[in-house]
C-alpha positions in Angstrom: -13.1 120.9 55.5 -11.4 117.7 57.3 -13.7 115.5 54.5 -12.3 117.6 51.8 -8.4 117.2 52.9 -9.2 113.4 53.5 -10.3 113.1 50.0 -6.9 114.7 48.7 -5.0 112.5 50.7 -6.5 109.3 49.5 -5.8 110.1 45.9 -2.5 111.0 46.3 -1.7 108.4 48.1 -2.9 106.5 44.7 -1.1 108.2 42.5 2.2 107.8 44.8 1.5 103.8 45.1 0.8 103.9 41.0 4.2 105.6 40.1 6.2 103.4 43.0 4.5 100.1 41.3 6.0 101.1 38.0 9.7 101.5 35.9 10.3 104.1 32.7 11.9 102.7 30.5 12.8 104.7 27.2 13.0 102.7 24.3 16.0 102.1 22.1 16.9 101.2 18.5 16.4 97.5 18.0 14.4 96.8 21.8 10.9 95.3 20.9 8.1 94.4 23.8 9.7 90.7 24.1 13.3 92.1 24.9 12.3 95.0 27.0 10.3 92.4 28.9 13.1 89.9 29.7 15.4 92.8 30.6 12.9 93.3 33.3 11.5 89.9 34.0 8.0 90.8 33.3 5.5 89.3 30.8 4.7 91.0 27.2 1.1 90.6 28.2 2.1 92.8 31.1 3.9 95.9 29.5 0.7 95.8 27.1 -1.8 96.1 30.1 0.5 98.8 31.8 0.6 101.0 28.6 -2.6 100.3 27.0 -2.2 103.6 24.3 0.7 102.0 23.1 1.0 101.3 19.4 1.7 98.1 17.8 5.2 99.8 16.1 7.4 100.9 19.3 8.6 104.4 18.5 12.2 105.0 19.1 12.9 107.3 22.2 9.1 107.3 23.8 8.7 105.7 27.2 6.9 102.4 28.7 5.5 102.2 32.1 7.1 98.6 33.1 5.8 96.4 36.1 8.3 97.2 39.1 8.2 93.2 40.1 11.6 94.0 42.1 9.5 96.8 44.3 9.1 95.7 47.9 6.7 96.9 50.6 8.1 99.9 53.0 9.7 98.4 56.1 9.1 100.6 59.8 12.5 101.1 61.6 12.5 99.9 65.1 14.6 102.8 66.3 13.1 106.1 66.0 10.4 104.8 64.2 11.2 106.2 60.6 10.3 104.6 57.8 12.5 103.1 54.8 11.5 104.5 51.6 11.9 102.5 48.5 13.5 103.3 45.6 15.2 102.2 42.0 19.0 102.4 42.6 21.2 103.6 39.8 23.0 101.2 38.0 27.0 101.5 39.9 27.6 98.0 39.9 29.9 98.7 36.8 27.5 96.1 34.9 26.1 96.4 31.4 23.1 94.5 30.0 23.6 93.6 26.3 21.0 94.4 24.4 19.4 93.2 20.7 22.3 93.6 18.2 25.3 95.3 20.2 28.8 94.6 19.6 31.9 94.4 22.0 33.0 97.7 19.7 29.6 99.6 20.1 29.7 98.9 24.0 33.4 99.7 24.4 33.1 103.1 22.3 30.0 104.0 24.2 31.8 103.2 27.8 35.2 104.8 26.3 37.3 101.7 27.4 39.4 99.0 25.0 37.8 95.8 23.6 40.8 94.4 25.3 39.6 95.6 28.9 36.4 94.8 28.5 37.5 90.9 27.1 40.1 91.4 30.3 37.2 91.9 32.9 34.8 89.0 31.2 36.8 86.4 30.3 33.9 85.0 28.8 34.1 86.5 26.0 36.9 85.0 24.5 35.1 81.9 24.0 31.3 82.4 24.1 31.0 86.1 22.5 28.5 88.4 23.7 24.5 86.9 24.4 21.5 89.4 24.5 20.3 89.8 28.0 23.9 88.6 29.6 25.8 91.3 32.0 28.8 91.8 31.8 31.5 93.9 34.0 32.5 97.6 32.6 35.8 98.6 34.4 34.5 101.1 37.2 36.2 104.3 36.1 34.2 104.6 33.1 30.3 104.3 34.7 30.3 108.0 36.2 29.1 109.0 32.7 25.8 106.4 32.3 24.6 107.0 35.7 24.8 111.0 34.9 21.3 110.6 32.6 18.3 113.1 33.0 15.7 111.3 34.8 13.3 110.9 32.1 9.1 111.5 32.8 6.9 109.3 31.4 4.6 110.0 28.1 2.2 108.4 26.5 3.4 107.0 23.6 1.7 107.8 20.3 2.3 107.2 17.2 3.2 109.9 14.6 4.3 107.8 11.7 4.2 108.8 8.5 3.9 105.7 5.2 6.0 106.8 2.4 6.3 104.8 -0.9 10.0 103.9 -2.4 10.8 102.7 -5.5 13.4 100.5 -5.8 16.3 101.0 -8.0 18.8 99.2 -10.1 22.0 97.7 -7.8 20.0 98.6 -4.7 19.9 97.0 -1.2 17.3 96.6 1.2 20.6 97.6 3.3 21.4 100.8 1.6 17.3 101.3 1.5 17.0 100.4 5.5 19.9 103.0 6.3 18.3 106.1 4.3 15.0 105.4 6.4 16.8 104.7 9.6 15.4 101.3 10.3 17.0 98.1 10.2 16.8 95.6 7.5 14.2 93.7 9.9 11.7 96.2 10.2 12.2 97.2 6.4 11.4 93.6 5.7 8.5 93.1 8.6 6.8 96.2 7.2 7.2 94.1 3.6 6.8 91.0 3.9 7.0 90.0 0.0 10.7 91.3 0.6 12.4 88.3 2.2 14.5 87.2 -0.6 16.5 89.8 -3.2 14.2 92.8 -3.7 13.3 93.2 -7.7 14.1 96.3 -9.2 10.7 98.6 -9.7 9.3 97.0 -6.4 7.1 100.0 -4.5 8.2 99.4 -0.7 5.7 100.9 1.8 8.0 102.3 4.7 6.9 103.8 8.2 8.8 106.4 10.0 8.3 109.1 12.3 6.8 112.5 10.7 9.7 114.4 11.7 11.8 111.5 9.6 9.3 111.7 6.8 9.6 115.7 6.2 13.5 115.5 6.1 13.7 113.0 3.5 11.0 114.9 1.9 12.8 117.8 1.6 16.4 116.6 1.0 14.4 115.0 -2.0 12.9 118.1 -3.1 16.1 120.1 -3.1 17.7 117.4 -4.9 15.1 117.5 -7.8 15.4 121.3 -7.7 19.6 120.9 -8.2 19.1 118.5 -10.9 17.0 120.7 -13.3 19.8 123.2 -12.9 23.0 121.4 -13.5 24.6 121.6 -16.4 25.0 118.0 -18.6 29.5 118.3 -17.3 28.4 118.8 -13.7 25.7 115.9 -13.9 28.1 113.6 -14.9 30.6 114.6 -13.0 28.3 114.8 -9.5 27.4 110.9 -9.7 28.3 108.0 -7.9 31.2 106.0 -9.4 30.2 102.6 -11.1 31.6 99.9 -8.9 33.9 98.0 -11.5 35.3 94.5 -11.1 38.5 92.2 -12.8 40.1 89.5 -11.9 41.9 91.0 -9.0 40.1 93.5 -6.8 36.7 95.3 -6.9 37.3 99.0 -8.0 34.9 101.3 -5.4 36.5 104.8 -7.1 35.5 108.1 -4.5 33.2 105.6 -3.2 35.0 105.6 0.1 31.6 105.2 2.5 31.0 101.7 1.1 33.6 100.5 3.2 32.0 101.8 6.1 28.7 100.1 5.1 30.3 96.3 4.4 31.8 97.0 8.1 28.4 98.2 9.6 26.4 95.4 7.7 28.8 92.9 8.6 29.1 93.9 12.4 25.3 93.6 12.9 25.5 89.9 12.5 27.5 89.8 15.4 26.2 87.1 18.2 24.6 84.7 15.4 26.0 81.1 15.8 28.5 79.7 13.7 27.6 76.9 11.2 29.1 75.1 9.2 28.6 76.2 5.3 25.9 79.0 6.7 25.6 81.7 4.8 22.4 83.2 6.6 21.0 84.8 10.1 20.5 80.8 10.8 24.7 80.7 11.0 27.5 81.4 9.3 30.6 80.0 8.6 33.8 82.4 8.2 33.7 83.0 4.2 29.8 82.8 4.1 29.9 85.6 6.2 32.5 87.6 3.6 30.4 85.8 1.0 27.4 87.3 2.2 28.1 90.7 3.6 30.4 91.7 0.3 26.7 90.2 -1.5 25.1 92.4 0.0 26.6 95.7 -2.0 26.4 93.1 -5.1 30.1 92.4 -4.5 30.5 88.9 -5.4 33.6 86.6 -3.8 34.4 83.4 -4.6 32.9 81.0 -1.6 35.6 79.3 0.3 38.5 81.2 2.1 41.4 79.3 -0.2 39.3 81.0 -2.8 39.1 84.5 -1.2 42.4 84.4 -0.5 43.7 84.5 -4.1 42.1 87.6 -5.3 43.0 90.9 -4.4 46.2 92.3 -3.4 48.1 90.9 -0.6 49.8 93.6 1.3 51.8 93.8 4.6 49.9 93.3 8.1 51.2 97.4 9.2 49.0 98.2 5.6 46.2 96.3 6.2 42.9 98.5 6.2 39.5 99.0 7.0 37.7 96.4 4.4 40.5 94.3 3.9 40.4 90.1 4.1 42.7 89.1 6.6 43.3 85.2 6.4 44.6 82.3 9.0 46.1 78.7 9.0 43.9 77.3 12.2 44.3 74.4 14.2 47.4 73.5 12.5 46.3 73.8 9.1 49.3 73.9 6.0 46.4 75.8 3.6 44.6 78.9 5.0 41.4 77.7 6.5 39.7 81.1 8.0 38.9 84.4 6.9 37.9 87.7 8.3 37.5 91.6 7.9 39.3 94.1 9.3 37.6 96.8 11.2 40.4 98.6 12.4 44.4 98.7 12.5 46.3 100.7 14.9 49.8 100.5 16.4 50.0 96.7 14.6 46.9 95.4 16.2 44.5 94.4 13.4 40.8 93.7 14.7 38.4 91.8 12.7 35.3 90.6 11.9 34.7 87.2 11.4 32.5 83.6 12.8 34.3 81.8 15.0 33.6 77.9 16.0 33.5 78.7 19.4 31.6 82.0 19.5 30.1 82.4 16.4 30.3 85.9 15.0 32.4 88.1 17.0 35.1 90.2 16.9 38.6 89.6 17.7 42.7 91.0 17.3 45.7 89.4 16.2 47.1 90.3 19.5 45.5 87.3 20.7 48.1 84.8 21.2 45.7 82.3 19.1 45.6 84.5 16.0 49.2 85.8 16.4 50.2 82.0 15.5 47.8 81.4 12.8 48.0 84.8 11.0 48.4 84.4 7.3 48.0 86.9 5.1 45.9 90.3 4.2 44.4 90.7 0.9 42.6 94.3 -0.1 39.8 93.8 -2.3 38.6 97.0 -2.0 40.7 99.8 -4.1 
């Protein structure tokens, strides 16, 4: 009997000194084995060894065992003798770690304070943007929420992806194509390598997603097919997706009033690349290449340079200025507008925007800053 209870004490002492040497960590969108290990300081080779089921494509939401490096032995107490028990503390620093591809307006939505409050309590930001892996200070009112999470149990993580073929289309992007899949642009483009220029119309994309992801485009497709043998020639025409006109002026968008919302989203994920000079790429970007580009993207075309930007359109007064529009600056001085961005959002006569900066490449800023107040210019809609 004492043999038997000895035997059960040894192993779960194992399993105890197993779960203390390790961290779950869930993973999110855009987190791939080389961030999630410099969050934690650990090696790639390391996770891999820790999670040896794991497939090569992370699935979105499953859960790594990570290295605890930070663990430290159990210390004896002097008085009494008890014994400290370790354990991960919660995050109530009031710190947030940026991760791949967050903006200044995802983190402040998601901690329900002001871009200004958050620029106010890292002052860094003003100059150097936001950097993946860099901390920075949430005011401490707004942290109850994050540190309210269900502690999560770890699973192995297994793949249940499905391949689907797609078809490309005439006047579509690998954008528009990346958001009905719900992947990024980078994975659509990892998974296809012969994709890193313009995709050709007629091109069959193999895609991955989760099964679960797979039977729901599935089946939207399959009801669609079913509505379309059924509607009448009046209603077909009248069901489908205005043509995207252009003159000399603006570019007419018709009923097509999520595009906006799309330029905004594809523009904002370029946020934290480095501004250079004539870049019109993920390498760098100068302030119109990164109109030039985004607007591209939705086979918008603008003219290249923000004089030129700035004469098409329709200029309209900074309290009208909306989501999508060009707002424009004289910098440094300048007698001819110089600078260009997009705005994201208007309210109460602060205009926030999108654009690269010299100093902190692409970021997001408002003309409440005293910089911008002095160098506003003008706002153009291109968008009708």
């Amino acid at each position: 009997m004492i043999y038997r209870l000895i035997i059960v004490l040894f192993f779960f002492s194992v399993g105890a000194f197993a779960q203390d040497n390790f961290i779950k960590h869930k993973i999110s969108k855009g987190e791939n084995l080389s961030v999630i290990a410099k969050k934690y300081g650990v090696k790639v080779k390391d996770i891999a060894d820790a999670n040896p089921n794991a497939p090569k494509v992370l699935k979105l939401n499953s859960t790594l065992l990570i290295p605890n490096k930070n663990k430290s032995t159990a210390k004896i107490k002097s008085k009494n003798d008890e014994v400290a028990v370790n354990e991960t503390p919660l995050n109530t620093s009031g710190t947030h770690e940026v991760a791949s591809k967050e903006t200044l307006w995802g983190i402040s939505k998601k901690y329900n304070v002001s871009v200004d409050d958050l620029k106010k309590a890292n002052p860094s930001l003003e100059t150097e943007g936001l950097k993946i892996g860099q901390q920075i200070i949430i005011p401490s009112n707004n942290i109850a929420s994050i540190n309210e999470k269900p502690v999560e149990t770890a699973t192995e993580v297994v793949s249940t992806d499905v391949e689907l073929y797609r078809e490309v289309k005439a006047k579509e992007t690998k954008y528009g194509i990346s958001k009905e899949y719900g992947i990024t642009v980078a994975e659509l483009e990892r998974q296809n390598p012969s994709i890193k220029g313009k995709v050709p119309v007629g091109y069959l994309l193999k895609i991955r997603v989760p099964k679960e992801k797979a039977d729901a485009i599935q089946s939207a497709k399959a009801l669609q097919d079913n509505n379309s043998q059924i509607d009448t020639p009046s209603n077909q025409v009248a069901q489908a997706a205005p043509e995207i006109k252009r003159d000399s002026t603006s570019v007419r968008t018709g009923d097509y009033s999520g595009l906006i919302d799309q330029i905004i989203a594809s523009a904002t994920e370029n946020i934290g690349i480095r501004y250079r000079s004539g870049g019109t790429t993920k390498a760098g970007f100068d302030c119109s290449g990164l109109m030039f580009c985004t607007f591209g993207n939705f086979d918008i075309k603008l003219p290249r340079s923000s004089i030129e930007q700035s004469r098409i359109g329709t200029k309209v007064a900074s309290d009208e200025a909306q989501k999508g529009d060009l707002i424009f600056f004289r910098t440094n001085g300048r007698r001819h507008i110089n600078h260009v961005g997009m705005v994201v959002e208007n309210v109460d006569g602060e205009i926030k925007f999108v654009h690269s900066s010299t100093h902190g490449g692409v970021m997001i800023s408002s003309t409440k800053e005293p910089y911008y107040t002095r160098a506003f210019s003008q706002v153009n809609r291109v968008l009708n």
